[in-house]
C-alpha positions as MATLAB code, in Angstrom:
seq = 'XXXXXXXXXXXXXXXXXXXXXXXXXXXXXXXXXXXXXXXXXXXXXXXXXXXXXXXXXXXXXXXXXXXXXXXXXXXXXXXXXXXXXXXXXXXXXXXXXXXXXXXXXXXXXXXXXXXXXXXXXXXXXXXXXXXXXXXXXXXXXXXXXXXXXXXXXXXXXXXXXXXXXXXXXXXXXXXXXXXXXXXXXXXXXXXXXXXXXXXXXXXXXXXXXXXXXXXXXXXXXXXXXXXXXXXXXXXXXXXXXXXXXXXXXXXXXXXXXXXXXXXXXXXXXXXXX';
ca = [
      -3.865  -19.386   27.237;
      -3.055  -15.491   27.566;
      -1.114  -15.511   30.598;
       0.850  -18.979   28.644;
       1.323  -16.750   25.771;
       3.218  -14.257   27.824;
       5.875  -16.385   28.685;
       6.408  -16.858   24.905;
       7.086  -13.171   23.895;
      10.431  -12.895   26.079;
      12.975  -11.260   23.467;
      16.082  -12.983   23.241;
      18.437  -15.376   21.178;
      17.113  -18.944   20.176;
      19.146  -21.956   19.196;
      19.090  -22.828   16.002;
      17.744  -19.484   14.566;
      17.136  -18.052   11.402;
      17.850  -14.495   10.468;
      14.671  -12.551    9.411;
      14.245  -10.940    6.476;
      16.264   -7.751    5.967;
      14.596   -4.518    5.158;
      16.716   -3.146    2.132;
      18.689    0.112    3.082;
      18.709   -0.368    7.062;
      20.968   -1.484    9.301;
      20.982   -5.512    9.646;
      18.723   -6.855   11.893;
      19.406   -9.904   15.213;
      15.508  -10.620   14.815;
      15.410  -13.756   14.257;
      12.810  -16.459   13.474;
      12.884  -19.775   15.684;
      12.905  -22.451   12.742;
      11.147  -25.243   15.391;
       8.102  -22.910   16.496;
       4.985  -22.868   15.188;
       3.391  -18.946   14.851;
       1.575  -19.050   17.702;
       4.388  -19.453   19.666;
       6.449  -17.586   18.621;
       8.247  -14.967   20.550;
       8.458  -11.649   19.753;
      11.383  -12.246   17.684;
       9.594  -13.217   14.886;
       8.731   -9.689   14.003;
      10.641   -7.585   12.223;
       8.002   -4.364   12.735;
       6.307   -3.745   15.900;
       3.633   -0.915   15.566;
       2.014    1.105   18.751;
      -0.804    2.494   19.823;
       0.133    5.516   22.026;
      -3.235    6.704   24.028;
      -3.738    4.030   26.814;
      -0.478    2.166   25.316;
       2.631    4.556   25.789;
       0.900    7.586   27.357;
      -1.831    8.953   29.212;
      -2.964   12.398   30.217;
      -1.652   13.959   33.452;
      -3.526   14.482   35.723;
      -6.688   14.283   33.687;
      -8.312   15.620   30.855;
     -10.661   17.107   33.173;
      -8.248   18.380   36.023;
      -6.173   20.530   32.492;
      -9.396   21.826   31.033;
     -10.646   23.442   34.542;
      -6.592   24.778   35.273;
      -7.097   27.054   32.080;
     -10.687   27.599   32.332;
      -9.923   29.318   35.671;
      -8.856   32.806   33.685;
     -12.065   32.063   32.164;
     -14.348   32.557   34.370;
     -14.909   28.511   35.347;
     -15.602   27.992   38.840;
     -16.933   24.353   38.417;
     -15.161   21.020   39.341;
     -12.335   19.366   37.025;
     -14.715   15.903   38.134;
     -17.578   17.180   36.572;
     -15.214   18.285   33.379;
     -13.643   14.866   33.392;
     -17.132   13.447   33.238;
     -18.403   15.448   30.544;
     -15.578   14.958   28.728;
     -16.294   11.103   28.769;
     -19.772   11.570   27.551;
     -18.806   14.186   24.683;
     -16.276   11.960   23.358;
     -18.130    8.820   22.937;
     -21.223   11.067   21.588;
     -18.865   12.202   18.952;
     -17.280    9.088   18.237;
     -14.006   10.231   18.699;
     -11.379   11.183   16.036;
     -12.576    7.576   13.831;
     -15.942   10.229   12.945;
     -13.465   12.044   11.220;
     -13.420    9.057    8.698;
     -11.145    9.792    5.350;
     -10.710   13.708    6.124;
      -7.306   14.889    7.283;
      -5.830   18.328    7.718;
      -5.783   20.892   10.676;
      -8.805   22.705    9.809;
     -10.479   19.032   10.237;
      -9.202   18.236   13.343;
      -9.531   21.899   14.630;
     -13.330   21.414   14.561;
     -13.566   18.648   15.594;
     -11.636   19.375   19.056;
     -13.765   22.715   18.761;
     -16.790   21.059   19.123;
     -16.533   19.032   21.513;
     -14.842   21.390   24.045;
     -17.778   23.605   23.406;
     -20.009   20.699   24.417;
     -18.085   19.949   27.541;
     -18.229   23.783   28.463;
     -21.656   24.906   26.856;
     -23.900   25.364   30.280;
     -20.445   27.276   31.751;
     -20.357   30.292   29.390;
     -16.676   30.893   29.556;
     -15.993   34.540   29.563;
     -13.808   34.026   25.626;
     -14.480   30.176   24.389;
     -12.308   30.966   21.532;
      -9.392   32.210   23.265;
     -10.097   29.697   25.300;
     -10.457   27.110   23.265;
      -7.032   28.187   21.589;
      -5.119   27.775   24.755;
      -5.901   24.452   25.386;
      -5.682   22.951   22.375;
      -1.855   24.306   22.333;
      -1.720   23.038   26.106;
      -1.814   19.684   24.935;
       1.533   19.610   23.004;
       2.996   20.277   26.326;
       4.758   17.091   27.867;
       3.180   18.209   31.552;
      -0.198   17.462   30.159;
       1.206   13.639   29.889;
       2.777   10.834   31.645;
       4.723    7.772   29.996;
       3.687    4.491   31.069;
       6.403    3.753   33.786;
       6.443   -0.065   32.149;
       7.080    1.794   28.751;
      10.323    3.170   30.204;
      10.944    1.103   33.049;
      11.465   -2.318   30.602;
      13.498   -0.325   27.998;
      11.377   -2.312   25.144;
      11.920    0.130   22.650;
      15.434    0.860   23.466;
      16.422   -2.927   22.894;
      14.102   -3.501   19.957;
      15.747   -0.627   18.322;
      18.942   -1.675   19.310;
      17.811   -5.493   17.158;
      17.454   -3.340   14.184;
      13.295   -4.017   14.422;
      11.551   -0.830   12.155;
       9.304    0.943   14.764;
       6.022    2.592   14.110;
       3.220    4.693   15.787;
      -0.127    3.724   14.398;
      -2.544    5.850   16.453;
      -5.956    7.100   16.297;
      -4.798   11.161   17.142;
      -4.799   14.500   15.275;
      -1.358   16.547   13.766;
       0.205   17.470   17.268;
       0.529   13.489   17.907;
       4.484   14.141   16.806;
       5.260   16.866   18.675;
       3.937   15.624   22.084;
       5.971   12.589   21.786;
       8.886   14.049   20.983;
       8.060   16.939   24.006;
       7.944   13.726   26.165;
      10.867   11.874   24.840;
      10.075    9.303   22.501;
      10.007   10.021   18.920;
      13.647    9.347   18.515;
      12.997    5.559   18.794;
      10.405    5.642   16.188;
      10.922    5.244   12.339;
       7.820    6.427   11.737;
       4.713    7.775   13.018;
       1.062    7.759   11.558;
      -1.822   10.297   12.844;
      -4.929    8.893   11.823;
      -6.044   12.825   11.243;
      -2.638   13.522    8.657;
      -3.329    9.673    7.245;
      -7.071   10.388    6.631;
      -7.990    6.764    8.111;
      -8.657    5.754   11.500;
      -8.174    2.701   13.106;
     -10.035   -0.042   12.422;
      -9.815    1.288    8.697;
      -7.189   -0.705    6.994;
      -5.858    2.652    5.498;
      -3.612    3.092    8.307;
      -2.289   -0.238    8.879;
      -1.625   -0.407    5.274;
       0.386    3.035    5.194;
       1.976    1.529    8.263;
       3.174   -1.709    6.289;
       4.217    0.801    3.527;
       6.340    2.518    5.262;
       7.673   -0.397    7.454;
       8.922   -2.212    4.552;
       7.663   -5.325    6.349;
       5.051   -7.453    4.767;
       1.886   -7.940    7.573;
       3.295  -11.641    8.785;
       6.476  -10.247   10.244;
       4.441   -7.767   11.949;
       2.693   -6.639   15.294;
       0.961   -4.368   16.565;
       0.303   -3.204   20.586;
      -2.409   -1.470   21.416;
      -5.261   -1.509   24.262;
      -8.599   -1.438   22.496;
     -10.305   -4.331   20.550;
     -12.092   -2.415   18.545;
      -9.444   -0.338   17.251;
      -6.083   -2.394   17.623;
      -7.198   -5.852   17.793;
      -9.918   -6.064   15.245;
      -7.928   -3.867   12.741;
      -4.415   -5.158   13.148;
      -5.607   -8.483   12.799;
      -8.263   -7.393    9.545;
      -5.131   -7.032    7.397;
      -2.872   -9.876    8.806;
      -0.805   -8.356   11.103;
      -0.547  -10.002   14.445;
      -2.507   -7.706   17.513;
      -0.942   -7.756   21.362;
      -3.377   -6.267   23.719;
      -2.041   -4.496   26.660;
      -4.897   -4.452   29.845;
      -3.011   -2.469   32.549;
      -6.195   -2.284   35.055;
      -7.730   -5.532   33.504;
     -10.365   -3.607   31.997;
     -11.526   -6.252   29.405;
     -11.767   -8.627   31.647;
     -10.046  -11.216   30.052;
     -12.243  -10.908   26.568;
      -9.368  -10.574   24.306;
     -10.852  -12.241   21.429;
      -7.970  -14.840   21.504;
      -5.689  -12.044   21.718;
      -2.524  -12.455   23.410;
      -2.713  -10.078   26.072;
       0.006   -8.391   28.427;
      -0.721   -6.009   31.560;
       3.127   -4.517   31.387;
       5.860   -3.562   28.717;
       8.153   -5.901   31.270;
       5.770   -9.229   30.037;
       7.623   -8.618   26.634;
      11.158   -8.953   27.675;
];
């Protein structure tokens, strides 16, 4: 059924179409709604809003969040292995629940300690020579567009170029803290964006229907004409789908194995063309 499904997200013109609803105040739109299909065929057309994940989805740290914490820690006094960093890491972040513990608070100060605490946990047994200083550095280094690659698929199928180009309103719906802006536009793509929502400035993490709702808000676009792309279940799938808008999960390395809860379910940007 998934890889069928695939074959039905191709963007391009139908015959016999019928022009989506237009979002007031924005250019017109060529999405358009196949009057013959029923929903769970239809192609990507049928949404005027398509909302992204970005960690896993559009980016992912270079080389890894290991191999950047042991390149700074060097002036440090770190002598260990960016492996055993990289595997720490892992365990500290699913200890801490990631940035979803933050639940409804938002601000820097927030975020701050959270990232504080768990780079002290990844680090405690090392006794770096200043943590804080530390700790300063590499939160800053992580604005910095070396620290992260774009999905070659992302750019490679020029997706967002030619849904922008269809007049579709474009969102970021991601589970991040206030730099989440910054790095995309340090790596190029905030400029195809309308909007973009930090769950850490929104005060609601995915699956919390805060954020898809703000998302909606600011789309303009009720949830029906609506998708979102992401590559978690928990996160993207279940909460996308919690307040009616329409999930697509993306499984580069095929790491869910096919459960995709009835999720249609892509392994490249390129399946969406």
């Amino acid at each position: 059924m998934l890889i069928e499904y695939s074959r039905n997200l191709n963007i391009y013109h139908w015959p016999g179409l019928v022009p989506a609803t237009q979002r007031p105040g924005r250019a017109r739109s060529t999405a358009f709604i196949p009057e013959n299909l029923e929903p769970s065929t239809m192609p990507l057309t049928k949404y005027q809003a398509v909302f992204f994940d970005v960690g896993g989805t559009l980016l992912k740290v270079h080389p890894s969040v290991g191999d950047v914490y042991a390149r700074h820690a060097r002036d440090f006094g770190f002598d260990g292995e960016a492996e055993t960093l990289e595997a720490q890491f892992r365990v500290a972040w699913k200890e801490s629940g990631g940035l979803e513990s933050l639940g409804g608070q938002s601000g820097e100060a927030a975020e701050k300690k959270f990232w504080y605490d768990l780079v002290w946990s990844v680090f405690e047994s090392y006794k770096l020579t200043d943590f804080d200083a530390y700790f300063a550095r590499i939160y800053e280094a992580f604005r910095s567009a070396e620290n992260w690659r774009v999905f070659d698929d992302v750019l490679d199928s020029g997706l967002l170029e030619k849904l922008k180009q269809r007049g579709v309103v474009l969102g970021v719906v991601s589970n991040w803290d206030s730099r989440l802006t910054s790095i995309l536009e340090n790596v190029g793509l905030a400029h195809y964006f309308d909007f973009i929502l930090a769950s850490a400035e929104v005060g609601s993490a995915k699956p919390d229907p805060g954020i898809f709702q703000a998302a909606l808000s600011q789309s303009g676009i009720p949830a029906s004409a609506a998708c979102h792309i992401g590559d978690e279940i928990p996160t993207d799938v279940v909460g996308a789908r919690s307040q009616g808008i329409d999930p697509i999960l993306i499984d580069r390395a095929g790491r869910h194995n096919g459960d995709g809860r009835n999720t249609p379910t892509i392994k490249s940007f390129h399946e969406l063309i």
